[in-house]
C-alpha positions, 0 to 999 in steps of 0.5 A: 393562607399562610401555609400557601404563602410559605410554600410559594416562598420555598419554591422561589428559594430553591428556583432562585438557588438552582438559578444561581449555582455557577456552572464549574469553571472547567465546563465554562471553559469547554464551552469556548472549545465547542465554539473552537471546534464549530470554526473549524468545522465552518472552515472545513466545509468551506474548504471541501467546497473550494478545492472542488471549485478550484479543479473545476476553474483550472478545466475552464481555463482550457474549456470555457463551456464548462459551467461553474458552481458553487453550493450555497452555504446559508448563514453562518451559525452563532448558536455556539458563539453566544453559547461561549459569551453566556457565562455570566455564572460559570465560575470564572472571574471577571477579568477572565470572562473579559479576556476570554469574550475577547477572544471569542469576538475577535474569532467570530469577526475573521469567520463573519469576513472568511462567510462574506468573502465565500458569499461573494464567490458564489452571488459571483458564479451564480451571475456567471461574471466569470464569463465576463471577466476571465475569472479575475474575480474568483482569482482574487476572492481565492486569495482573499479565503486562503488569506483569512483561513490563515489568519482563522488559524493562527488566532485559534491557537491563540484562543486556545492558548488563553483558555489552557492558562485559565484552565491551568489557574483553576485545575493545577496539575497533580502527579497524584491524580491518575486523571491528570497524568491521563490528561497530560499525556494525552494532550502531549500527544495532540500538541505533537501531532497537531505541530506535525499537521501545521508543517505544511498546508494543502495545495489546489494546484496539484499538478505542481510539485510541492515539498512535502516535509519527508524528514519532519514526518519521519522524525514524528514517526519515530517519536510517536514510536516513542511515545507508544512504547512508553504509554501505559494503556493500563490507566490505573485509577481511572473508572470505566468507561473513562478507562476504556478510552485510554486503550483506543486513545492508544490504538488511534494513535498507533494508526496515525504512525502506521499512516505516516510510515506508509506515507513515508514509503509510498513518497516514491519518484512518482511522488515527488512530481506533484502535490498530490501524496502530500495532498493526500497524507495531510487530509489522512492524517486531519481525518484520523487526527479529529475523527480518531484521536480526538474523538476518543480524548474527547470521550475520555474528558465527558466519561471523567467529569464524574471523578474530575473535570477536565478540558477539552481540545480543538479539532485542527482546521486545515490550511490551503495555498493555491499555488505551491512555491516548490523548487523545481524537479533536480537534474537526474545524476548518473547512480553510484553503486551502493556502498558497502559495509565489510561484515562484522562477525560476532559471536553469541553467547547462551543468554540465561534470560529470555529475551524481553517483549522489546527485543523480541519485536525488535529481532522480528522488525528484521525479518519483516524488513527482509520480506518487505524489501523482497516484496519491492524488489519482485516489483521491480524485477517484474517491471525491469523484465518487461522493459528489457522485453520491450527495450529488444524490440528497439535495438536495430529497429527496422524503418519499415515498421511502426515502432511505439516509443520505449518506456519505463515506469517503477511506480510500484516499487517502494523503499521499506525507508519507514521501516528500516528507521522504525527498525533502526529506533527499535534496536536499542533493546538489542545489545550493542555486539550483537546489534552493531553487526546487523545493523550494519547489514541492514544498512547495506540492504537499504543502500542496494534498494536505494541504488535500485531506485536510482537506477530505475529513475534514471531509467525514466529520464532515459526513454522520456529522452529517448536517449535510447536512439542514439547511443543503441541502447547502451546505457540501458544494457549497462543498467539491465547488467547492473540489475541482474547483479543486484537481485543476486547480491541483495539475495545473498546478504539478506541470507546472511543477516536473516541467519545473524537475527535468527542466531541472536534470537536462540542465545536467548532462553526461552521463558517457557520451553515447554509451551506449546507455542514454542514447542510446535514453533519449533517443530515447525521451523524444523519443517521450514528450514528442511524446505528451504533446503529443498528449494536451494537445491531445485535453485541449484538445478536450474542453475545447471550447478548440480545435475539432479534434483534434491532429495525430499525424504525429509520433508515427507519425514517432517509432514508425518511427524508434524500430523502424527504429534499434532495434539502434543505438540498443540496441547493446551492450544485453543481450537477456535475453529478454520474459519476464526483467524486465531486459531493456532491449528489452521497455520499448523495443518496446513503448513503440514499437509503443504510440506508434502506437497511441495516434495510431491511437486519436486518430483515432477519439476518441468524443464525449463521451457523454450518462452514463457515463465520459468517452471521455478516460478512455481516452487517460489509462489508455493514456498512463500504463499503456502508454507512461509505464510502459514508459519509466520501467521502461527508465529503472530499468533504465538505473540512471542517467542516464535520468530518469523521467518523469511521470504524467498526472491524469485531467482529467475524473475529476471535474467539478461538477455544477450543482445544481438551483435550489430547488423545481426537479427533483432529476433529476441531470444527468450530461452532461459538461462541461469544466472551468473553467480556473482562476484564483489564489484571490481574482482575478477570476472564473473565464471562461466556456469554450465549448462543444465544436465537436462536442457529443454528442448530447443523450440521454435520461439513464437511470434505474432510475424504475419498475424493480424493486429489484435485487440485483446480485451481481457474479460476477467473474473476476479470474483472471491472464488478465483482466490486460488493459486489453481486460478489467479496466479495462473491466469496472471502468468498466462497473461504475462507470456503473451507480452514479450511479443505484443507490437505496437500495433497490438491492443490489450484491454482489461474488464474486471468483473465481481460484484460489478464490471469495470474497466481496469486498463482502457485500450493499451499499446503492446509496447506498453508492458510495465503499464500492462503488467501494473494492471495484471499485478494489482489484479485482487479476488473479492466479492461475487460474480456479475458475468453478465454485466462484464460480457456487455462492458467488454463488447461495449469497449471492442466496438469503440476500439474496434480494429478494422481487419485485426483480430478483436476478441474478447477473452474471458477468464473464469473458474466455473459458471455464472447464469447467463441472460438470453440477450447477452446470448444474442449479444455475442452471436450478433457481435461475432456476425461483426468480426468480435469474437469471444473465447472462454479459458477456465481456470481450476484444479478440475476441468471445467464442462460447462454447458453454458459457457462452451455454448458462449464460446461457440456464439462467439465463434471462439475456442473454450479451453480449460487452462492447466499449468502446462497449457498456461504459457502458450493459451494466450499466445495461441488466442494472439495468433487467431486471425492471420494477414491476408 
């Protein structure tokens, strides 16, 4: 009896003992952070709701038959509320337990109001009273949400604010302690970017402007640049798996600032017209701030509390405004050219230390800049070439003719702005005599795209005006003129300062000459720079400046030499295998075997032809896709000491037309011509260049005069197979010389077909080009091939937009069979009974002999062609021409 009762005694000691033990005043505190997050989350599935609600109301207003609904929300959770308030045992002392609870009841009374008012809106849309009264109901209960969200907001800060100082009295901060300083650092970084998030709030009418705060993020961006360079993700001290966070702490951060650069390029002209890139950005960067970031912090605390407790941190709870307050678009001013900066020569001197990890990045953060400022400007000369084809078609326009109204779009172009600040921050590393002139180079690289971008605004507001009927299109020349200068000019100093980085970078010793990475880089820059060489004397000859094409023993030369000392130069090198992205050999031999075979293509470089691409098109592709690729690639690969290289500009992309004199004919005249060579502003004028020694002969230019209106759907494989410089960039060049001489009665649509068939351009007016060239350009390979589904999509759309007596065909484009069903069999035959035909062009090194698809052509009573280079130029044209005027 006594030994019963004695361990009853024990076991209600060691119960009563468990009871009693306080929780650690840090996880307490946690404890309120989670209800934190919690109000967040409430916030962010309310506002998720709304901004759908909200689109729906603005549809309404201008069509009442829409039907308007609003999810319901069920009741609002207090399971992390009452967990906050239950810690009458966690450690803290009751002056703190007061003010902490008061804090908590003052949040859950704003989020109880902000549950309320969303509960009113949706008894309101389920009653339907917004049919009574016009929505002046949902207008008010809006305002009342966006007011409590900032009010939710502002007193999360607060609360949290309260709870770091508790914190702080219970776990002072220690430099000694690897966890602490972890801790600190980390939370800087959340602070930072959470002060970044708070700068301006999301806006549901996004059709208005609204003034995304550019400077703040870029003055972010380069903090977190900072920040980067000086964080240690080595985190000695700290156990795994807390240290394993340290590094994906850091990574998420790098995305963030990757994010903001972008964010940053892409707020274009086209931007700035509306909320939605900001709108965007700020729900990126919520996204990668709480799912990323914090998610990895909040890790790094739960994996800690083995070694040391630490506090948690808040998710951030997003801010809306109806209606943004934003100043109106400015009135576009006439563009000054750019200013230029005379260049400042200097010397280098034999350094007898490598060059560290920072100013290696840094001397590399040029070259990337140069290729990416060309990337725009190939943009730009696309879309500026197509708008000068269509601008022909206005000058002298007859009366008898339907016209469509000239326009001009440069949505792809982008100034690299991000990273010319990026760069700019970076080299501090690189010594001042050295960094003073390149800079100075680059800042004039960015003043000629800044005045490209002007000009091409300037160019929007002129056919939005249609300034263009009443001075003849003068201001449009004068621009046109101005560009081909430009893409000239930027050609030239990018040349220089390319040469200037790449003169730095070899004063430096290397830190291990005889490594393989530098050794076969070296061997390879060779081969490039011998290419390069090639590639200015075919410029050259294009240009009619020299009256042969360039010799190539070289790089025959350098092919052998880089094949017959492969595994020298290579030694040491990890073969991973082709298909493993880092393997040092595949950049290697492909670079190799591509030299000679940009010598084999020299040797049959075609003339330039009457109409269509010019054949250095070509050699361009090549050179940057085929060989500066694979060797920058093997330059990432090497990590460092490898310096990149740069890309080179398609010289002929675009070239002035020479207008017609007044009352002469409007034919537009597209044979090519070289360029002019360019003079500095204001100096004498420019010379008159030769003609080639070999000119092409002189042909007829085509036209679609006495040709029936098309419509042209373009049915197009974009399937992972077409990833070929045999099949997509061919495809896309075919497409391109049929647009200078599509009319404004002519169609174009675009069918795309991989996994899935889908619409990428819906049916499109010939004078539309930019717009046409937007969707030829963004044309992507990836995924399998679905013919079948694509066939019946293209029919679908030329029976809607069939043109009565025009030439309705569908086009399809790809590079080699797919099975095809018995009723699309049955579907082409009928549609051709109805005047829609189908015409099949492949696309591959090799011909093409497909019983299928030639047996599709023929149902379709369309023609099957097997598109080689020389036929690329006409094939589309010929397809344009199919149906005459009766």
């Amino acid at each position: 009896m006594n030994t019963t009762f004695f361990l009853v005694l024990l076991f209600v000691a060691a119960y009563s003992s468990a009871y009693s033990q306080q929780e650690p005043p840090q996880q307490s505190l946690n404890h309120y952070v989670a209800f934190l997050n919690q109000s967040a989350e409430v916030v962010f599935d309310r506002f998720q709701i709304l901004q759908s609600y909200y689109a729906a109301t603005q549809q309404y207003r201008t069509n009442s038959s829409v039907l308007l609904r609003l999810p319901s929300s069920g009741p609002l959770e207090e399971y992390y509320y009452r967990k906050a308030l239950e810690t009458a045992h966690s450690g803290l002392n009751p002056q703190e337990i007061k003010q902490l609870n008061n804090e908590a009841l003052a949040l859950w009374q704003l989020l109880e109001t902000f549950d309320q008012s969303g509960k009113a809106l949706e008894t309101y849309i389920r009653l339907k009273d917004y049919q009574r009264d016009e929505l002046k109901k949902s207008d008010a209960l809006l305002a009342d949400l966006q007011k409590q969200v900032g009010q939710i907001s502002r007193k999360r800060d607060a609360f949290y604010r309260q709870i770091q100082r508790i914190y702080r009295q219970h776990q002072p901060y220690d430099a000694n302690d690897p966890y602490l300083k972890m801790e600190r650092a980390m939370v800087q970084i959340l602070n930072r970017e959470k002060q970044t998030l708070a700068l301006w709030p999301y806006a549901f009418n996004e059709g208005n402007r609204s003034d995304w705060p550019v400077d703040s993020i870029r003055e972010s961006m380069l903090k977190d640049a900072e920040l980067l360079a000086g964080f240690n993700s080595a985190a000695t001290g700290i156990d795994y798996p807390a240290s394993s966070m340290v590094g994906s702490f850091k990574n998420a951060l790098q995305a963030i600032l990757d994010l903001k650069q972008n964010a940053i390029n892409d707020y274009t002209f086209a931007a700035r017209q509306s909320a939605c890139h900001g709108n965007a950005v700020y729900l990126n960067l919520i996204n990668h701030y709480n799912i990323d970031l914090l998610s990895f912090y909040h890790e790094f605390v739960k994996y800690s509390s083995s070694a040391k407790r630490l506090l948690d941190f808040p998710s951030f709870c997003p801010v809306f405004v109806l209606e943004s307050t934003a100043n109106s678009s400015p009135k576009i001013a006439r563009t000054e050219p750019f200013k230029d900066i005379p260049l400042i020569p200097f010397k280098t001197k034999l350094s007898t230390a490598p060059a560290s990890e920072a100013t290696f990045h840094a001397l590399n953060a040029y070259v990337d800049f140069i290729n990416e400022s060309l990337r725009q400007m190939n943009h730009l000369q696309v879309q500026v070439r197509n708008y000068q084809s269509s601008a022909e078609h206005h000058r002298n326009p007859d009366p008898n003719r339907r016209r469509g109204q000239l326009t001009y779009s440069h949505a792809d172009y982008k100034i690299p702005a991000a990273d010319y600040q990026l760069l700019l921050g970076g080299s501090k590393s690189i010594p001042d005599i050295y960094r003073t002139s390149i800079n100075a180079q680059t800042e004039v690289l960015m003043n000629i795209l800044k005045e490209m971008d002007g000009l091409s605004i300037e160019l929007i507001t002129y056919t939005q005006e249609k300034q263009y009927e009443q001075n003849g299109l003068k201001r449009s020349d004068a621009i046109l003129d101005r560009y081909a200068q430009l893409f000239n000019t930027f050609d030239e100093k990018k040349e220089q300062l390319y040469t200037d980085v790449r003169r730095i970078h070899e004063s430096y010793k290397p830190a291990n000459p005889t490594s393989s990475w530098i050794v076969s880089g070296q061997k390879l820059i060779k081969a490039i720079d011998d290419t390069k060489a090639v590639l200015f004397g075919i410029r050259s000859f294009y240009k009619g400046e020299t009256a042969q094409l360039p010799e190539t023993e070289k790089l025959e030369a350098d092919r052998r030499s880089l094949i017959t000392d492969q595994y020298k130069n290579l030694k040491g090198l990890t073969r991973y295998g082709r298909n493993n992205g880092l393997c040092p050999y595949s950049p290697y031999e492909d670079l190799a075997e591509n030299t000679g075979r940009f010598a084999e293509n020299v040797k049959h470089a075609k003339p330039v032809p009457a109409y269509g691409s010019h054949p250095y098109e070509s050699f361009y592709y090549f050179y940057n896709n085929e060989l500066v690729y694979q060797y920058n690639k093997f330059s990432e690969l090497a990590k460092t000491g490898v310096l990149k290289t740069i890309q080179e500009p398609n010289v002929f992309a675009f070239q002035r037309l020479n207008p017609p004199k007044p009352g002469a004919s409007s034919t537009l005249k597209t044979e090519a011509s070289a360029p002019k060579p360019v003079v500095p502003m204001a100096e004498k004028p420019e010379p008159v260049t030769p003609k080639p020694a070999n000119p092409a002969p002189t042909v007829a230019a085509p036209t679609l005069e006495g040709f029936a209106s098309n419509h042209l759907i373009l049915l197009l494989d974009v399937s992972a197979s077409m990833d070929s410089p045999y099949k997509m960039p061919l495809l896309k060049k075919s497409i391109k010389s049929l647009l200078p001489l599509l009319r404004s009665e002519d169609q174009v649509s675009i069918v795309v077909y991989s996994g899935k068939a889908k619409i990428v351009l819906q049916p499109t007016s010939g004078t539309k080009t930019a717009e046409i060239t937007q969707a030829i350009d963004q044309l992507r390979s990836t995924g399998e091939t679905d013919g079948n589904d694509g066939i019946r999509t293209a029919y679908k759309l030329a029976d809607k937009h069939f043109i009565p007596s025009g030439n309705n065909r569908i086009i399809l484009a790809t590079d080699g069979e797919f099975p095809i069903s018995d009723s699309v069999y049955e579907l082409v035959g009928q549609s051709a009974h109805k005047e829609i035909n189908l015409t099949v062009l492949t696309f591959s090194r090799n011909e093409i002999n497909s019983a299928n698809l030639r047996k599709l052509a023929t149902l379709g009573q369309g023609s099957y062609e097997h598109v080689t280079e020389s036929k690329a130029q006409l094939q589309m044209i010929l397809e344009a021409q199919a149906k005459k005027l009766p």
